[in-house]
C-alpha positions as CSV (number, residue, x, y, z in Angstrom):
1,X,0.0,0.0,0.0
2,X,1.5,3.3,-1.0
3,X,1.4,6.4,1.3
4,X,-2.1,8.2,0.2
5,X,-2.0,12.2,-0.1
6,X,-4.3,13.1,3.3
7,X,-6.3,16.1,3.7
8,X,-7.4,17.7,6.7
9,X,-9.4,21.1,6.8
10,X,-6.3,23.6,6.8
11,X,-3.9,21.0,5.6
12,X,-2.3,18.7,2.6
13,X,-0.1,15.8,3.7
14,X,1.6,14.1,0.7
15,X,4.2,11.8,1.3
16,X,8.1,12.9,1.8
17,X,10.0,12.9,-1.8
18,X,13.2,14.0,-2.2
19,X,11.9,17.0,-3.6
20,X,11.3,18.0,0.2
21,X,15.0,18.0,1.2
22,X,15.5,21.7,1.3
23,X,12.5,22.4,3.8
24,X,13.8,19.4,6.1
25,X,16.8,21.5,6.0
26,X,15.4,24.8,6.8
27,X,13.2,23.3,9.4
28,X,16.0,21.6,11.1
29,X,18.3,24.7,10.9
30,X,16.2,25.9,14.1
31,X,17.5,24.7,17.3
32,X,14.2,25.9,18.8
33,X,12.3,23.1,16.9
34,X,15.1,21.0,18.2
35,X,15.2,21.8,21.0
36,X,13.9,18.0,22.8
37,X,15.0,16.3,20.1
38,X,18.5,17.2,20.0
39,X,19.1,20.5,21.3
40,X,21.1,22.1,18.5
41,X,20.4,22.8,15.2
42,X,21.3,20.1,12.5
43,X,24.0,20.2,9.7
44,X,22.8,20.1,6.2
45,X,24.6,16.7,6.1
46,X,22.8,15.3,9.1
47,X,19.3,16.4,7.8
48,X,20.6,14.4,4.6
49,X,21.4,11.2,6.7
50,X,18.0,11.6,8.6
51,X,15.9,12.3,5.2
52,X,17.6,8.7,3.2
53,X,16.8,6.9,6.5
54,X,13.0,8.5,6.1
55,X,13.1,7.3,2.5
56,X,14.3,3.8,2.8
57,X,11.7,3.4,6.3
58,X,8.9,4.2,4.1
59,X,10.0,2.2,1.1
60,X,9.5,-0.8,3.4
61,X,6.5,-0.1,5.9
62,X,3.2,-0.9,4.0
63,X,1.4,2.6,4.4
64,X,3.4,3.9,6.9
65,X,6.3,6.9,6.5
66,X,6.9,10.4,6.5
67,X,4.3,13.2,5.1
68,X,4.8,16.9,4.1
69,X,2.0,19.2,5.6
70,X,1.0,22.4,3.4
71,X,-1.8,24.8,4.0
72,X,-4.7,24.3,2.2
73,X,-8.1,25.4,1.5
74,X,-9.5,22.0,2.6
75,X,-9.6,20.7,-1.0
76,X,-11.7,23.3,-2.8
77,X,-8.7,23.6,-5.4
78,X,-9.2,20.4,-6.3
79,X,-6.9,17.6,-6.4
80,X,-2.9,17.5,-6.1
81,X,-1.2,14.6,-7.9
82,X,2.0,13.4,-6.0
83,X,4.6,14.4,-8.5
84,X,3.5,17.9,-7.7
85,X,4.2,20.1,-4.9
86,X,1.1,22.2,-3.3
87,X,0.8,26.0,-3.6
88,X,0.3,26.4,0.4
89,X,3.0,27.1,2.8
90,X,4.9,24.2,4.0
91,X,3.6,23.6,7.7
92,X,5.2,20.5,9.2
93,X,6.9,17.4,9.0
94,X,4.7,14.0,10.0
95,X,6.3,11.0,11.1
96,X,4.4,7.6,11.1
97,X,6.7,4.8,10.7
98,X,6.8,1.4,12.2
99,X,7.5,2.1,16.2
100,X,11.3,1.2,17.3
101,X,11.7,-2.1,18.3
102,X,7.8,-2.9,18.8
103,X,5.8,-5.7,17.4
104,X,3.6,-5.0,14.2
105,X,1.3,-3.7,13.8
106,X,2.3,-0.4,15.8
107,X,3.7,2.5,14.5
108,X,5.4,5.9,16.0
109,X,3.9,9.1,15.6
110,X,5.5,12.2,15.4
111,X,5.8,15.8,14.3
112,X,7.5,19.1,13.8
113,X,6.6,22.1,13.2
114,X,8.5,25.6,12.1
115,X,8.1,28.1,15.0
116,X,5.6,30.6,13.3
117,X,3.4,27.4,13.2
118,X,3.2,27.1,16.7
119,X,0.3,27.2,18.7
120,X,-2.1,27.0,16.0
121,X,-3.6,23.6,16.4
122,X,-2.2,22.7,13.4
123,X,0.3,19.7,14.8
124,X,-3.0,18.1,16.7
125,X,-4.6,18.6,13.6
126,X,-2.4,16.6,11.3
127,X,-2.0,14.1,13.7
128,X,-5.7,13.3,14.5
129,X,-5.3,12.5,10.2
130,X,-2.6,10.4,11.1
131,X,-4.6,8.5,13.3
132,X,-6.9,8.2,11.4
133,X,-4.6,6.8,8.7
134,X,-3.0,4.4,10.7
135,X,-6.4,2.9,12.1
136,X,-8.8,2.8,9.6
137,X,-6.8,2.4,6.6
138,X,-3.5,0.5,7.7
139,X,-5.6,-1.1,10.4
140,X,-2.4,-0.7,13.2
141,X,-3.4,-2.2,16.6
142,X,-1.7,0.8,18.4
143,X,0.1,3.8,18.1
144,X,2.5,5.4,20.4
145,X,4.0,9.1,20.6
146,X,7.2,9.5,22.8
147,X,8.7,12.8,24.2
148,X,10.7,14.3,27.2
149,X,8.9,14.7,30.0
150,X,9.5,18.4,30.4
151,X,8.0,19.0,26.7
152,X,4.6,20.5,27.8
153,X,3.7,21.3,24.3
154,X,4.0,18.2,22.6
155,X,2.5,16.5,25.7
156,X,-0.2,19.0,25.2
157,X,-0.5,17.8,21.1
158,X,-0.9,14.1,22.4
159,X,-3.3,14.6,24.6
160,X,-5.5,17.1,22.6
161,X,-5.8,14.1,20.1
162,X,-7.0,11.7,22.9
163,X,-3.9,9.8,23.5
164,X,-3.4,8.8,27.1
165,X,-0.4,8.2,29.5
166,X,1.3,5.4,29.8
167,X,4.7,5.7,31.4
168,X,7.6,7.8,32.0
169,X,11.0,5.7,31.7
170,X,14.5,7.1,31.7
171,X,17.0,6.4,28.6
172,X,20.5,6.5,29.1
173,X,22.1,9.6,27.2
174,X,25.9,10.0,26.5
175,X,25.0,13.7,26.3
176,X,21.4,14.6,28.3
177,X,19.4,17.2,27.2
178,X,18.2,19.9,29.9
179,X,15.4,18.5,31.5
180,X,16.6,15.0,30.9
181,X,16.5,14.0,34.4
182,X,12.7,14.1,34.5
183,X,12.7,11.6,31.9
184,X,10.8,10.4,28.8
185,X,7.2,10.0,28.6
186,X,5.2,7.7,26.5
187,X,1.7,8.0,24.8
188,X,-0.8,5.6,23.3
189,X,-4.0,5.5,20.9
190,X,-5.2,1.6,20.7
191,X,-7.9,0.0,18.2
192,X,-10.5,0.1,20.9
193,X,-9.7,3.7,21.9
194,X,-10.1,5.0,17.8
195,X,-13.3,3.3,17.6
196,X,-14.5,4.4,20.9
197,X,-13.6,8.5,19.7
198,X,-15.3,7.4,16.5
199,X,-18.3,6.4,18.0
């Protein structure tokens, strides 16, 4: 199953192509955006190791991958064939791959934004289609988000889109991240959870 081009209200997810590389770039080129992820911006030749790793993940999870986010009008321009890039302003970066070292079927969401795309509702919106995505046409069993603990906003983002708690556990770091000590935190969406919101 190929990644599908999503649609959400204000948004266009279509998949990551190599096309894409420069605004991965620019996005990671922030250390704000960074900033519980790594805590420094990225060199261009980091943001190119990360992107083929993005690209090969994809090429082998059925469905699952990276999308592009763009502003839209909802799809009242009518449709956008993959080979083409939208006309809206590129909004975020989607992650949905197959979750780190867990059984399928579960995948890993995640997401990043620029800054002047903060606190918009924009990251809960393209994730609520991610879920969607992953449940009703993948048909995943769960999803999990993970974070540091001290990262109230994208906390905030998984809980908006009715994930719940499940743990806090603490990684071992060679280099920790302020706020490390508090630990990382874990989210979850299950089947039975998706069709409970559904309903």
């Amino acid at each position: 199953m190929p990644q599908p081009i999503l649609r959400t209200d204000r948004l266009l997810l279509v998949p990551l192509a190599d096309r894409h590389f420069e605004l991965e770039v620019g996005l990671d080129s922030d250390p704000e955006v960074l900033r519980f992820i790594s805590g420094r911006a990225h060199s261009r030749d980091e943001v190119a190791a990360a992107h083929t790793r993005r690209m090969a993940s994809a090429a082998t999870a059925d469905g699952l991958g990276y999308w592009m986010a763009f502003a839209s009008d909802g799809g009242r321009r009518g449709s956008v064939a993959p080979e083409h890039e939208p006309d809206g302003e590129f909004v975020a970066l989607l992650m949905l791959p197959p979750a780190h070292g867990a059984d399928q079927p579960v995948s890993d969401l995640g997401y990043r934004l620029p800054r002047r795309h903060w606190g918009k509702g924009l990251a809960s919106e393209a994730s609520r289609a991610m879920l969607r995505h992953a449940f009703d046409t993948v048909g995943q069993r769960r999803v999990i988000a993970q974070t540091m603990a001290v990262n109230s906003g994208s906390r905030r983002v998984m809980a908006a889109v009715g994930m719940r708690y499940v743990r806090t556990f603490f990684p071992s770091w060679d280099e920790p991240l302020p706020g490390a000590d508090a630990g990382e935190v874990e989210y979850e969406m299950t089947r039975p959870m998706w069709q409970a919101r559904r309903s």
